[in-house]
DRENDO-1510 file (C-alpha; in Angstrom, 1 decimal, always signed):
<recs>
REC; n; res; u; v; w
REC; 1; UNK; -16.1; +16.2; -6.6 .
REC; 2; UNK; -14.3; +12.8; -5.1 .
REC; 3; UNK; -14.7; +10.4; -8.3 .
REC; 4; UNK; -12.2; +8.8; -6.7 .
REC; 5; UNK; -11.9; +7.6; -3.6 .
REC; 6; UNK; -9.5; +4.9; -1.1 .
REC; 7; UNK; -7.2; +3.2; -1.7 .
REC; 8; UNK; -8.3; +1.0; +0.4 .
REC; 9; UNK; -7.2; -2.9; +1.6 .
REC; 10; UNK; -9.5; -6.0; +1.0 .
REC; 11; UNK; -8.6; -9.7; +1.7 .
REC; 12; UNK; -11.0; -10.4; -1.3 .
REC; 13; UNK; -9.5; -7.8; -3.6 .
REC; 14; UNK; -6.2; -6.8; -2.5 .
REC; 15; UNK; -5.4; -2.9; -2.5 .
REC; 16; UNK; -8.5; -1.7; -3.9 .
REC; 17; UNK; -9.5; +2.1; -5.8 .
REC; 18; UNK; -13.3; +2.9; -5.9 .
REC; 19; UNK; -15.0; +4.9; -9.0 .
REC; 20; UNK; -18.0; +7.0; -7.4 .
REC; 21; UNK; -20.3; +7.2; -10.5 .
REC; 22; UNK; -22.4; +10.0; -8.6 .
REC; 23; UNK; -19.9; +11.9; -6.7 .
REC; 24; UNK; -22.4; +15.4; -6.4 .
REC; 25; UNK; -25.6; +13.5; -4.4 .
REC; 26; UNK; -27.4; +10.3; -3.9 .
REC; 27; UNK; -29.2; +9.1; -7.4 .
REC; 28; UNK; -30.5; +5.6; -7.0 .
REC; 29; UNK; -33.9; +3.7; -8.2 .
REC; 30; UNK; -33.9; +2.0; -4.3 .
REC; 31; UNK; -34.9; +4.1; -1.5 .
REC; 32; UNK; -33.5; +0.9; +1.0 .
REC; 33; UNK; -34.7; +0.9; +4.8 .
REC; 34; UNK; -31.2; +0.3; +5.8 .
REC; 35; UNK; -29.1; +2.7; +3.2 .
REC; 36; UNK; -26.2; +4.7; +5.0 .
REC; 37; UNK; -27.0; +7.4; +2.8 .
REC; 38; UNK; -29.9; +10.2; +3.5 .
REC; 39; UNK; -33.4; +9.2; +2.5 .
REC; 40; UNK; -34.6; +10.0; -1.4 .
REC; 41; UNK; -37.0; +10.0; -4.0 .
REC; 42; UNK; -36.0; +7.1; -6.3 .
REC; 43; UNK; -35.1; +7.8; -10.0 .
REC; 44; UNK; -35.5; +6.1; -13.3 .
REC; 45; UNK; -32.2; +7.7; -14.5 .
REC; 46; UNK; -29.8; +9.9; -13.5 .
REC; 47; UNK; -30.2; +13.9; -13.3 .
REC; 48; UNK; -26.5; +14.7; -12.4 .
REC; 49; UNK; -24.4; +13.2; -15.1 .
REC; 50; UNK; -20.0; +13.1; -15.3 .
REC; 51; UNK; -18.5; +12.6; -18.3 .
REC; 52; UNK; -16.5; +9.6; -19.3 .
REC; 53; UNK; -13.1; +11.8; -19.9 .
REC; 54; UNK; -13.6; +13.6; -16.1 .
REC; 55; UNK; -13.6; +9.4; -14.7 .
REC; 56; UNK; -10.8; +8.8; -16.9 .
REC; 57; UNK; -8.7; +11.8; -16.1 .
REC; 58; UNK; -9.2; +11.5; -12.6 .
REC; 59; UNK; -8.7; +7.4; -12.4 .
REC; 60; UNK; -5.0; +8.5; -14.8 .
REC; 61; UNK; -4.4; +10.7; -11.7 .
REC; 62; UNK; -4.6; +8.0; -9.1 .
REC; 63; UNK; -3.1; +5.5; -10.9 .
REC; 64; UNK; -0.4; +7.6; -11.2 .
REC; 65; UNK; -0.1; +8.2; -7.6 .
REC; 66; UNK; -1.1; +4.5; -6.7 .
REC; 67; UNK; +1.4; +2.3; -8.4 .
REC; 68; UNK; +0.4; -1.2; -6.6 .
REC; 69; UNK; -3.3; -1.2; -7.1 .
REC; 70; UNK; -5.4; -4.5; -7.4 .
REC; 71; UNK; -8.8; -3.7; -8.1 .
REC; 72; UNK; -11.0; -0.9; -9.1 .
REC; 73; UNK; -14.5; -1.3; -7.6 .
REC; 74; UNK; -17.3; +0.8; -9.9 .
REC; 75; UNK; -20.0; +2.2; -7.0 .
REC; 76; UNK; -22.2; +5.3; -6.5 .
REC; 77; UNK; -23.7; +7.4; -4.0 .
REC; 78; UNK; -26.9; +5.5; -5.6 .
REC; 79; UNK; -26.9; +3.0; -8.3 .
REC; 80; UNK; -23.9; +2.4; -10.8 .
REC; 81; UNK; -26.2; +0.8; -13.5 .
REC; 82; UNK; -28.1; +3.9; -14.2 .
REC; 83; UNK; -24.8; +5.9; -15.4 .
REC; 84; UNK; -26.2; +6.3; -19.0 .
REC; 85; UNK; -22.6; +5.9; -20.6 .
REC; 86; UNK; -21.3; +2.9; -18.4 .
REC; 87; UNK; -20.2; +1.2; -21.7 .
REC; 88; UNK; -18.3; +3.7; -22.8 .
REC; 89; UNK; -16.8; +4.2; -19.4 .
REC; 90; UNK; -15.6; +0.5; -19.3 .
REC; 91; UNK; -14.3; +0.3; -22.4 .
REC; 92; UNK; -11.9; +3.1; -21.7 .
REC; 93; UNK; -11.2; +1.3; -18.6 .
REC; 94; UNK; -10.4; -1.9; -19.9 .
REC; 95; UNK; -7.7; -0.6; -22.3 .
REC; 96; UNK; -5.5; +1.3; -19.5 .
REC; 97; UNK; -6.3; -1.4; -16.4 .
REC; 98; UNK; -3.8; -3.4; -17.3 .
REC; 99; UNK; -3.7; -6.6; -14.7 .
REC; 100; UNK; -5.8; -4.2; -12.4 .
REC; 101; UNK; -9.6; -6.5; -11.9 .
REC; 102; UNK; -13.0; -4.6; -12.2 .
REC; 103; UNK; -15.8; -5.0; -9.7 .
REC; 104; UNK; -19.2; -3.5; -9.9 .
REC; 105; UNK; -21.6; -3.4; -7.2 .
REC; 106; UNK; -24.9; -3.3; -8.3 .
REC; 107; UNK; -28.5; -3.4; -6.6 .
REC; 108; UNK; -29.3; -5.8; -9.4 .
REC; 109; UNK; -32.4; -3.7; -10.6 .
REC; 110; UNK; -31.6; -3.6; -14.2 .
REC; 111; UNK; -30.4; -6.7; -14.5 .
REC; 112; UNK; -33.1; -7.8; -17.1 .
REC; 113; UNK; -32.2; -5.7; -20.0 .
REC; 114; UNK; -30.4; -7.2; -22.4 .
REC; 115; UNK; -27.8; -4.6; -22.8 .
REC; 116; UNK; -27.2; -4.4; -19.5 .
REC; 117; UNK; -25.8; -7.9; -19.2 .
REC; 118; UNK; -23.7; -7.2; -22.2 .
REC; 119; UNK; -22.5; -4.2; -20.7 .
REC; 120; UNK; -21.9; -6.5; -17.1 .
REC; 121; UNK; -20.2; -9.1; -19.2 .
REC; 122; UNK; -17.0; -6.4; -19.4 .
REC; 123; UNK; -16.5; -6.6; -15.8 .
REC; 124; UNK; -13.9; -9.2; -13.8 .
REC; 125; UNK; -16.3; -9.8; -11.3 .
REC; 126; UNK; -20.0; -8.5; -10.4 .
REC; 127; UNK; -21.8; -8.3; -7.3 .
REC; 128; UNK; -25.7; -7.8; -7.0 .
REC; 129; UNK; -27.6; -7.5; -4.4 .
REC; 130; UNK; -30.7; -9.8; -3.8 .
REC; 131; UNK; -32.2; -8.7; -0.6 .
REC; 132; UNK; -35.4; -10.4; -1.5 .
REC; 133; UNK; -37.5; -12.9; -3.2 .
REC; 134; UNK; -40.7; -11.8; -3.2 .
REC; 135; UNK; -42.5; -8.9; -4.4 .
REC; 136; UNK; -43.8; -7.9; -0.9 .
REC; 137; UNK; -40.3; -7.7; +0.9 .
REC; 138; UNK; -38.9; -5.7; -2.4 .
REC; 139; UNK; -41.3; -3.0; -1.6 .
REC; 140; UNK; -40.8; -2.7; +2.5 .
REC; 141; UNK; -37.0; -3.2; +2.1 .
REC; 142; UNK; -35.6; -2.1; -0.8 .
REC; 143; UNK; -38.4; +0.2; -1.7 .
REC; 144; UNK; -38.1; +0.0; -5.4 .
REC; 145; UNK; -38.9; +3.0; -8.1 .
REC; 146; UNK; -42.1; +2.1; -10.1 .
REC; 147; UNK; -41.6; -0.8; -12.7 .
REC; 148; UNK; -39.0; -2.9; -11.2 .
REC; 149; UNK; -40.2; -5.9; -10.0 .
REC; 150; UNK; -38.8; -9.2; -8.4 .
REC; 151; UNK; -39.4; -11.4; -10.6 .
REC; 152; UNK; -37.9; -9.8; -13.6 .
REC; 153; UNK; -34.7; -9.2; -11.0 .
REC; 154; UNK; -35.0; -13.0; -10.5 .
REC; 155; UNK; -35.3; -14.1; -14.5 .
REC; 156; UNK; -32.5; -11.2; -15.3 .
REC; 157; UNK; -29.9; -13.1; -13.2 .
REC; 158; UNK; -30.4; -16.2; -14.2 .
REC; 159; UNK; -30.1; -14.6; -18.2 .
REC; 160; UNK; -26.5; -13.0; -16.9 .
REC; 161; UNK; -26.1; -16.3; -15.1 .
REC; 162; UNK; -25.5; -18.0; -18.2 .
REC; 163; UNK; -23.7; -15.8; -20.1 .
REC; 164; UNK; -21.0; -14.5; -17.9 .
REC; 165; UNK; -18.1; -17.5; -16.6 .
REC; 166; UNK; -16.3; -15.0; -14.2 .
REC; 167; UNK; -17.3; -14.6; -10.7 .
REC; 168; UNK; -20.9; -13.8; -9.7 .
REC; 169; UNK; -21.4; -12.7; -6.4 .
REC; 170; UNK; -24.8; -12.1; -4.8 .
REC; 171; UNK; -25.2; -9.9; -1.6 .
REC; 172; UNK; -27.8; -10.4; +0.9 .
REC; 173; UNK; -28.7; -7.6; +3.8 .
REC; 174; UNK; -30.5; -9.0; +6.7 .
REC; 175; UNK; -32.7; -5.9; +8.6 .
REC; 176; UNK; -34.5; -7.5; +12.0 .
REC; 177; UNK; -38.0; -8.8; +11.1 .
REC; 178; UNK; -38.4; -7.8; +7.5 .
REC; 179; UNK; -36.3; -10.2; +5.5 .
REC; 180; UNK; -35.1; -12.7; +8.0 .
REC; 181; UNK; -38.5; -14.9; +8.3 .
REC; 182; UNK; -38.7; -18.2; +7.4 .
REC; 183; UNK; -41.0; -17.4; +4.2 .
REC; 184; UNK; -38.3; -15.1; +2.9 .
REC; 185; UNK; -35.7; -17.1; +3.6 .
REC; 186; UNK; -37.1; -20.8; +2.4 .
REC; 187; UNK; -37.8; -18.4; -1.2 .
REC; 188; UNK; -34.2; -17.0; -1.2 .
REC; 189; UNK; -33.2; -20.7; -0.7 .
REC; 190; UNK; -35.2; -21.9; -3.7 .
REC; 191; UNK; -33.5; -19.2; -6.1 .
REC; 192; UNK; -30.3; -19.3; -5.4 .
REC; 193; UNK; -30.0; -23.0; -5.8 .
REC; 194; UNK; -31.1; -22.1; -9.2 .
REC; 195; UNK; -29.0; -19.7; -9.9 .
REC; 196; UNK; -26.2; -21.6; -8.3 .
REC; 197; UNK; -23.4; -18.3; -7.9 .
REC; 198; UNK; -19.7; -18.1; -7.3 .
REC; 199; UNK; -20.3; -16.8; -3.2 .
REC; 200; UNK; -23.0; -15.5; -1.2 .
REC; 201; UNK; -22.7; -13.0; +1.1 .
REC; 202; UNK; -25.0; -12.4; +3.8 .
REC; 203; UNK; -24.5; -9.3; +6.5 .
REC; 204; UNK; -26.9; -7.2; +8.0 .
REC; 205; UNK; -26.4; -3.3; +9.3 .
REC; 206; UNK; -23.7; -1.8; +10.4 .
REC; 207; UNK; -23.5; +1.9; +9.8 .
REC; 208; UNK; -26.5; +4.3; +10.7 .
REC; 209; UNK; -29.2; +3.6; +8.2 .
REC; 210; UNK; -31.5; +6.1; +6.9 .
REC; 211; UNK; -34.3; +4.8; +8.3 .
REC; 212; UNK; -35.5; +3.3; +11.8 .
REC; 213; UNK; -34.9; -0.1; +11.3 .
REC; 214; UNK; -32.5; -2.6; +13.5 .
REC; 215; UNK; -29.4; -5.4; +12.5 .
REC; 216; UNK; -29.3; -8.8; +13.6 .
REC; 217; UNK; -26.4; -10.6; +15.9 .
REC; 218; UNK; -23.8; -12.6; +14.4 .
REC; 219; UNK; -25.7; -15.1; +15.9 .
REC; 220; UNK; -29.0; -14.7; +14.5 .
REC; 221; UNK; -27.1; -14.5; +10.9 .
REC; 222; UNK; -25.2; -18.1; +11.5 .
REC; 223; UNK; -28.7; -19.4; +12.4 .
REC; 224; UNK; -30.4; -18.0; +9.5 .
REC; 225; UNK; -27.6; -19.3; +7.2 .
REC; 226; UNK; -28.4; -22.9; +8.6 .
REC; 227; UNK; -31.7; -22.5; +6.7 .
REC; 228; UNK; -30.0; -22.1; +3.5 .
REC; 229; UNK; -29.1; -25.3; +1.3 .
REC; 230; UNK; -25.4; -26.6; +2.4 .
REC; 231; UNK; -24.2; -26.9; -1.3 .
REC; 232; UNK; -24.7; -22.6; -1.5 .
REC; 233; UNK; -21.5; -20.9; -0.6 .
REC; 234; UNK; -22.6; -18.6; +1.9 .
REC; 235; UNK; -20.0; -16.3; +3.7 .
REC; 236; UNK; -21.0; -14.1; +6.9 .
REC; 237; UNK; -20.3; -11.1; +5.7 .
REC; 238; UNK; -20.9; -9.4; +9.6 .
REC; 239; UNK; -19.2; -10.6; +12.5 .
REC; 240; UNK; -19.8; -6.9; +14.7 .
REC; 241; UNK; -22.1; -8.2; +17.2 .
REC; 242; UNK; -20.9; -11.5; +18.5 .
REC; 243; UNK; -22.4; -12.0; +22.1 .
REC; 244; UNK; -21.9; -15.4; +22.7 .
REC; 245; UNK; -18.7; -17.2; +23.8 .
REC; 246; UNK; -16.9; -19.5; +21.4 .
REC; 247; UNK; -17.9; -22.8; +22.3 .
REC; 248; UNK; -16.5; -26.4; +22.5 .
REC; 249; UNK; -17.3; -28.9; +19.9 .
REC; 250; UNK; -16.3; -32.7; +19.7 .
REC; 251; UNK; -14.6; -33.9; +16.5 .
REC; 252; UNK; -18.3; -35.3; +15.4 .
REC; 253; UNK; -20.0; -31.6; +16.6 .
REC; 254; UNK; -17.5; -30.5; +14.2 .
REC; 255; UNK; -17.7; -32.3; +11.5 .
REC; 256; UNK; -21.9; -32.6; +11.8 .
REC; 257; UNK; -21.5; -28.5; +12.2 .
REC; 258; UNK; -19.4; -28.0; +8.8 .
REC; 259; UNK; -21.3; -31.1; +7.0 .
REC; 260; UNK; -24.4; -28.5; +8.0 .
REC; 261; UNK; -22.5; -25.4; +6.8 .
REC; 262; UNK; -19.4; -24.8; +5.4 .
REC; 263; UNK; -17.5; -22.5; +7.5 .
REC; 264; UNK; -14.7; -20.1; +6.9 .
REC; 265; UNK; -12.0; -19.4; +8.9 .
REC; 266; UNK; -13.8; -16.0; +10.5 .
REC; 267; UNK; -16.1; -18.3; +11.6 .
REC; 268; UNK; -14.0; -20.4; +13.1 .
REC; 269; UNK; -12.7; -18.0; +15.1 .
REC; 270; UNK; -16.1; -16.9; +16.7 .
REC; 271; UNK; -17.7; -20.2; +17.1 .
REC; 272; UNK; -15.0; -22.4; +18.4 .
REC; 273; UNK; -12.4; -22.0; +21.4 .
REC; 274; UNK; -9.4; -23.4; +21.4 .
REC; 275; UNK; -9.4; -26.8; +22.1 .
REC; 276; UNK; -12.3; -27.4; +19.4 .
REC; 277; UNK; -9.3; -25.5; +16.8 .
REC; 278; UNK; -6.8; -27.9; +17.5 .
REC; 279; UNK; -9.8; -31.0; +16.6 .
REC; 280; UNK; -10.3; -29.0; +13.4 .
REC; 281; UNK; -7.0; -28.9; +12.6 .
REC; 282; UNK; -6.4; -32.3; +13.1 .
REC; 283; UNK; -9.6; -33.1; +11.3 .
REC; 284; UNK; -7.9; -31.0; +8.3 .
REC; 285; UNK; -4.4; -33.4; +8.9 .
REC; 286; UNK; -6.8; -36.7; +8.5 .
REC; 287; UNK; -8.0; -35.7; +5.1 .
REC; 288; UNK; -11.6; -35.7; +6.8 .
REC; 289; UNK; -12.2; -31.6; +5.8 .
REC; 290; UNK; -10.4; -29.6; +3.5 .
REC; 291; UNK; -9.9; -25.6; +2.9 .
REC; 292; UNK; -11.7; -24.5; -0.7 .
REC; 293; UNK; -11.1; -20.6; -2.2 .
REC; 294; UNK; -14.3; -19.0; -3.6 .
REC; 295; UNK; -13.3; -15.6; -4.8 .
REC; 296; UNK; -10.9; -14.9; -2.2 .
REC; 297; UNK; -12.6; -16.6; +0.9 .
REC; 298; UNK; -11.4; -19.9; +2.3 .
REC; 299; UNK; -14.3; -22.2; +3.3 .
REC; 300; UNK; -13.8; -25.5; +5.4 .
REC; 301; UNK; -16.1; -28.0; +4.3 .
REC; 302; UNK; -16.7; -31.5; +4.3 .
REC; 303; UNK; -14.4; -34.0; +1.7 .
REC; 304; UNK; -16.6; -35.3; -0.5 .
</recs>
């Protein structure tokens, strides 16, 4: 069984190890339209279980071998949160990491239980997914395992929200007509100034999902991310399908653009050509936009 797998090089996270919490098969409470991984009956819990001591013998191992590591990233072929001894697992973590950061990635569907978020609150940073904001998209999309719902999703970040002062990330995955309408989108809006987290990432497909469903273009994403509130920090998270050419703005396009949507420096780089790059960077010089980090990103946005 690969526990272990990577390392593997992040601008977010630096050189980064991940911890497969499902190594032997896919064991997850989602059954998601556009999940890389064959489809599955969802589960309530997991049937396949490793113990604490294999994770921890094999994580010793690479650590051993991988001297320079930054991060260790908790995942599964499925979803992490269901691991029955997750706790347990973090607290052994925790006392060999050293300066190493944790990361989970999470689908966010037991976010609402209390012990949950207590067990969350041991991590450096956490990333949940938040596909949708109503019930109807949960069940096309994400196709959830009987009893989770949206709203309790909704109520169990904002609960974590408040407790945990590290990094929250959420992660949004666009799939062509099913969560990028305007309904979806104006309710993902409404939440997410609420719940007001470190970054949000949007992206849509790109490897072979499970099911028959279709990405959007870079394009489509940037448009859909002009819907959003401008005070959200939203990153593109996909930048594979760019069609268009990058375009030239005026210093007011520019500034009217970023004022709109605070852009990072990817973005940059696919919506502006050269000339527009040099106005930015002048822009920048005049004290008219500055660069901000948010968990590793740099954003240009508008001096307030």
């Amino acid at each position: 069984m690969n526990i272990i797998f990577g390392p593997v090089n992040s601008r977010r996270f630096g050189k980064s190890l991940g911890i497969d919490l499902s190594p032997s098969k896919k064991q997850c409470n989602f059954d998601c339209l556009y999940c890389e991984l064959e489809p599955a009956k969802t589960v309530g819990s997991y049937e396949d279980v490793i113990s604490v001591a294999e994770i921890i013998s094999a994580l010793g191992e690479a650590l051993e071998k991988y001297k320079d590591i930054d991060a260790l990233t908790i995942t599964a072929n499925g979803e992490p949160t269901l691991y029955p001894y997750l706790s347990e697992l973090m607290d052994e973590i925790n006392l060999i990491k050293g300066e190493i950061k944790t990361l989970i990635l999470s689908n966010a569907s037991t976010i609402n239980n209390e012990e949950m978020q207590n067990i969350l609150l041991k991590f450096d940073t956490v990333k949940l997914s938040l596909d949708c904001a109503t019930s109807r998209c949960l069940k096309r999309l994400d196709r959830s395992h009987e009893g989770i719902d949206v709203a309790s999703i909704k109520e169990g970040m904002l609960q974590f929200k408040s407790k945990f002062s590290n990094p929250l990330i959420i992660e949004i995955l666009m799939v062509k007509g099913v969560n990028d309408t305007k309904e979806e989108v104006e309710a993902l809006n409404a939440y997410l100034l609420d719940l007001n987290p470190t970054r949000i990432d949007i992206g849509t497909i790109d490897r072979p999902p499970a099911y028959r469903v279709e990405p959007l273009s870079y394009e489509d994403l940037h448009k859909i991310s002009l819907l959003f509130d401008a005070s959200l920090p939203i990153y593109l998270a996909s930048r594979k399908k760019v069609v268009k050419k990058p375009s030239l703005y005026s210093s007011d396009e520019i500034l009217a653009t970023i004022k709109k949507r605070p852009l990072t420096k990817d973005d940059i780089e696919v919506l502006f050509d050269i000339k527009s790059k040099e106005r930015l960077e002048k822009l920048i010089e005049n004290h008219q936009l500055e660069l901000v980090n948010s968990s590793g990103y740099e954003f240009i946005k508008i001096i307030s």
